[in-house]
Z-matrix of the N, CA and C atoms (Angstrom, degrees):
N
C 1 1.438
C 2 1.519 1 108.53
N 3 1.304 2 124.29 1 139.17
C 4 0.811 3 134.32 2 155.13
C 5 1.739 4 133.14 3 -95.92
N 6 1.472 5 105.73 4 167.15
C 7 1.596 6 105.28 5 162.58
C 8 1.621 7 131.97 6 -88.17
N 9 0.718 8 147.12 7 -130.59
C 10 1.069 9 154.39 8 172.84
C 11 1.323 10 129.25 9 -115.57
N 12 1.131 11 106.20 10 -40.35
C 13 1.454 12 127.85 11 165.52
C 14 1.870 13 95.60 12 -87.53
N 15 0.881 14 150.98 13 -2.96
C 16 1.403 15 151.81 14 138.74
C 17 1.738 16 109.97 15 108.77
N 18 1.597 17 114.05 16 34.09
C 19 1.094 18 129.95 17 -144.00
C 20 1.980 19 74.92 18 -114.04
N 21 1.198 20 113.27 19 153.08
C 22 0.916 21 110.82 20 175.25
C 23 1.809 22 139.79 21 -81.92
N 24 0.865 23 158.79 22 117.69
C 25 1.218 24 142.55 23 -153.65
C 26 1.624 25 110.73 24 -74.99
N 27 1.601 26 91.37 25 146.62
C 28 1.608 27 104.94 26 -150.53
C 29 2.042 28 94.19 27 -142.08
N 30 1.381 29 112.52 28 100.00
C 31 1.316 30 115.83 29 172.60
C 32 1.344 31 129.95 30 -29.12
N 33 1.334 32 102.67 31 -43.82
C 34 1.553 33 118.24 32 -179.63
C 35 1.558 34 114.80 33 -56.96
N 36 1.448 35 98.49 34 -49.59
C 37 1.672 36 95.62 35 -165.87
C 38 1.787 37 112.89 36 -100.61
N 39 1.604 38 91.50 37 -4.12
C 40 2.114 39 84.52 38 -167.63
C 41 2.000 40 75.35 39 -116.32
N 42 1.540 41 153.21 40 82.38
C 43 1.182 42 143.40 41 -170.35
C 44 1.259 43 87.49 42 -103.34
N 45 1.482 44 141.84 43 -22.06
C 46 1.097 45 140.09 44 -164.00
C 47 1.878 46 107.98 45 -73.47
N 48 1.124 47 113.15 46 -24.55
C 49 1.812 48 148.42 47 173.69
C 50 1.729 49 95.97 48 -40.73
N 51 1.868 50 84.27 49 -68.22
C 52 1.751 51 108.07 50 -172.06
C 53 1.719 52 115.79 51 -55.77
N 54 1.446 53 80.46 52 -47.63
C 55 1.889 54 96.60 53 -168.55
C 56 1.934 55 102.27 54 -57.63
N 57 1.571 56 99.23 55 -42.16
C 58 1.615 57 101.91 56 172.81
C 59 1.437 58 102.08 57 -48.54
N 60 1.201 59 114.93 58 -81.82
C 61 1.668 60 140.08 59 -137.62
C 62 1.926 61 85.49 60 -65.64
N 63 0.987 62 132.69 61 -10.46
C 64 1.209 63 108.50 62 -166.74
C 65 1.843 64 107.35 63 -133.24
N 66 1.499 65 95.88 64 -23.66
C 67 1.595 66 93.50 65 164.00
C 68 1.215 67 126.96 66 -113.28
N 69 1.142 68 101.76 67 -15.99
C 70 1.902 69 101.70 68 -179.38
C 71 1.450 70 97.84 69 -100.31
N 72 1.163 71 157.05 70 -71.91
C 73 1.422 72 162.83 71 -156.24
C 74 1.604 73 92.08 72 -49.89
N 75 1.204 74 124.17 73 -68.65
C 76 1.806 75 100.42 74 175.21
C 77 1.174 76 118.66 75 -36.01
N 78 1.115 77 138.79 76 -35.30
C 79 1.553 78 136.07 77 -151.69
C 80 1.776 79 93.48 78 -84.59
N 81 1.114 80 113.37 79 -42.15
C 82 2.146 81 123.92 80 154.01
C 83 0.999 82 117.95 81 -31.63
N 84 1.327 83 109.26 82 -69.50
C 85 1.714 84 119.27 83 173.05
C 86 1.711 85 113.61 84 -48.91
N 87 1.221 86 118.13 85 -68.64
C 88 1.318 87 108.19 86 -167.33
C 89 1.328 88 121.75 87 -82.87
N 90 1.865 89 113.83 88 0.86
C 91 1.722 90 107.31 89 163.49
C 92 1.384 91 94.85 90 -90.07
N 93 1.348 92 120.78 91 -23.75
C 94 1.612 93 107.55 92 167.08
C 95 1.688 94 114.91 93 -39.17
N 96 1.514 95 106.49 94 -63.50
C 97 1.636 96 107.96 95 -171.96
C 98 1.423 97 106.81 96 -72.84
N 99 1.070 98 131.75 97 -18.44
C 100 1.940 99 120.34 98 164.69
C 101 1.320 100 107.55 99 -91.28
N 102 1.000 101 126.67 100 6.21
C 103 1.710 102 117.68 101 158.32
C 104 1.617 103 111.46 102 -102.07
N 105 1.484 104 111.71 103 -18.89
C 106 1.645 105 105.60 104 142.88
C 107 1.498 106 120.10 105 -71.76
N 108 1.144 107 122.53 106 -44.96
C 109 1.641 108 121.38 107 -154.96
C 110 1.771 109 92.44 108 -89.09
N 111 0.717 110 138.49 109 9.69
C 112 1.622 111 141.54 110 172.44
C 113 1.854 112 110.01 111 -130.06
N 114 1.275 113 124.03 112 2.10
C 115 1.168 114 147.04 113 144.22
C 116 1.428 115 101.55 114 -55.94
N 117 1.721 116 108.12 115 -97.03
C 118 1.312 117 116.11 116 179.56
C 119 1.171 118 127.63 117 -60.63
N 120 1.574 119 122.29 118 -2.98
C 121 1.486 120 111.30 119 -174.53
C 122 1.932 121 97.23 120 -90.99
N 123 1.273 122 100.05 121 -9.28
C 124 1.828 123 102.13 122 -179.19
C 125 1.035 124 117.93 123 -89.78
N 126 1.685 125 107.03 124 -13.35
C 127 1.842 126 98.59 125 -174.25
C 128 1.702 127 93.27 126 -100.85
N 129 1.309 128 90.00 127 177.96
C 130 1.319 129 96.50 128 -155.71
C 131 2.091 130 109.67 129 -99.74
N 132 1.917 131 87.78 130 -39.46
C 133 1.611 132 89.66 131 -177.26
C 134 0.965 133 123.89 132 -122.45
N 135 1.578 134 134.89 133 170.65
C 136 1.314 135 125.24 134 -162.65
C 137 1.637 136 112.02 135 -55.30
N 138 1.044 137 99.35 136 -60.86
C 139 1.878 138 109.94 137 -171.54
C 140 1.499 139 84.48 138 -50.75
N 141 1.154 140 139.21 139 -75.60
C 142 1.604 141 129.64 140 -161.71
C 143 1.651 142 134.13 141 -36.12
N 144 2.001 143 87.49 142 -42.74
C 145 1.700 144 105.20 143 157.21
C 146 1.413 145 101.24 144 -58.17
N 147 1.455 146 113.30 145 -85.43
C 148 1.346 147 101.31 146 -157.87
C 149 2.004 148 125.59 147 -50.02
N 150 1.065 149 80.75 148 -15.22
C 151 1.727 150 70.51 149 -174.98
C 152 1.755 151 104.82 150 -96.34
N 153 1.319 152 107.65 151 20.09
C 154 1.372 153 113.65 152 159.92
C 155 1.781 154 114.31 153 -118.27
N 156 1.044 155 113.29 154 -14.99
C 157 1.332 156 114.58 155 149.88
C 158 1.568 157 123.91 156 -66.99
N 159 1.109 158 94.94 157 -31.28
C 160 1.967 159 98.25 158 176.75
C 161 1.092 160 91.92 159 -90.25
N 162 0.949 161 150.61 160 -63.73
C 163 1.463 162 135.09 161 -161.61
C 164 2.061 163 101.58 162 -56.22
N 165 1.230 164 128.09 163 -79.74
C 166 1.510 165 115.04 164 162.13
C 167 1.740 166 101.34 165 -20.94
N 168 0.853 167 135.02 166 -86.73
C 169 1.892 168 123.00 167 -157.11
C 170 1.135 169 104.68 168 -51.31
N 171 1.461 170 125.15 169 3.97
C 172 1.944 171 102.55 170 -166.96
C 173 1.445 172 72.13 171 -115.70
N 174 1.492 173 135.59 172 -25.76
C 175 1.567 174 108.11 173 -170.30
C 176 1.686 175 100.81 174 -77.25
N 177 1.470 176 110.14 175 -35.89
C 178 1.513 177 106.45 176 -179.58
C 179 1.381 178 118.52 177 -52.79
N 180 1.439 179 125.90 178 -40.95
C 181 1.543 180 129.18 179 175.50
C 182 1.292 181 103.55 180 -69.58
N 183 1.950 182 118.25 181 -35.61
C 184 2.126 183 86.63 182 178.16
C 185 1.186 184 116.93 183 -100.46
N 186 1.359 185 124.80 184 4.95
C 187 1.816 186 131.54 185 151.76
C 188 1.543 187 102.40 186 -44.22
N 189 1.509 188 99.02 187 -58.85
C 190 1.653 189 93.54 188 -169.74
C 191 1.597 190 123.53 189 -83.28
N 192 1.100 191 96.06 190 -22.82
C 193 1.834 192 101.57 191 -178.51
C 194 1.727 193 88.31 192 -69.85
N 195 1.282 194 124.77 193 -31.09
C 196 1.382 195 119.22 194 -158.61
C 197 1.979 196 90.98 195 -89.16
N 198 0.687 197 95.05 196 -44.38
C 199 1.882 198 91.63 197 169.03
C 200 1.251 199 136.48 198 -50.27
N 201 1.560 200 89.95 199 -43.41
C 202 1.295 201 93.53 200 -175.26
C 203 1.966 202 125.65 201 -101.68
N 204 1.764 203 94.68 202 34.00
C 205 1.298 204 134.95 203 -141.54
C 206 1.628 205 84.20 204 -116.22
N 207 1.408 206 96.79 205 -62.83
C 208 1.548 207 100.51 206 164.38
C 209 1.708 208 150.12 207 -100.71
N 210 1.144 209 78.18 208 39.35
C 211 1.593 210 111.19 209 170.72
C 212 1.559 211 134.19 210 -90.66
N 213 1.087 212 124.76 211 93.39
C 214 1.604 213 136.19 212 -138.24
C 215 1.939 214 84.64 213 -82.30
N 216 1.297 215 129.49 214 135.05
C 217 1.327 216 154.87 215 134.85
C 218 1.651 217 109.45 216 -66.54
């Protein structure tokens, strides 16, 4: 990984990086999966679940295709 300025990333001085990536980004993930599992636990029929599960996976693939869109190499 790099910085921005193209300096290399260094634990010591960017920890705030870590503190993200490891305490806040879970808390994403798992209201991610209860905003599926309280999705489907409200609808009533199969086709209704599933086509609210696809709809959640297509926003998850263009959240991330769109993220990772802006992600400097």
């Amino acid at each position: 990984m790099t910085e921005i300025e193209g300096e290399p990333f260094d634990a010591s001085t960017h920890g705030w990086a870590l503190w993200d990536l490891f305490v806040f980004e879970p808390w994403f993930l798992i209201e991610g999966i209860l905003f599926i599992a309280a999705g489907g636990a409200a609808l009533g029929t199969h086709h209704a679940r599933l086509s609210w599960l696809r709809a959640c996976l297509a926003g998850i693939a263009i959240a991330t295709v769109t993220g990772l869109l802006g992600v400097r190499l």
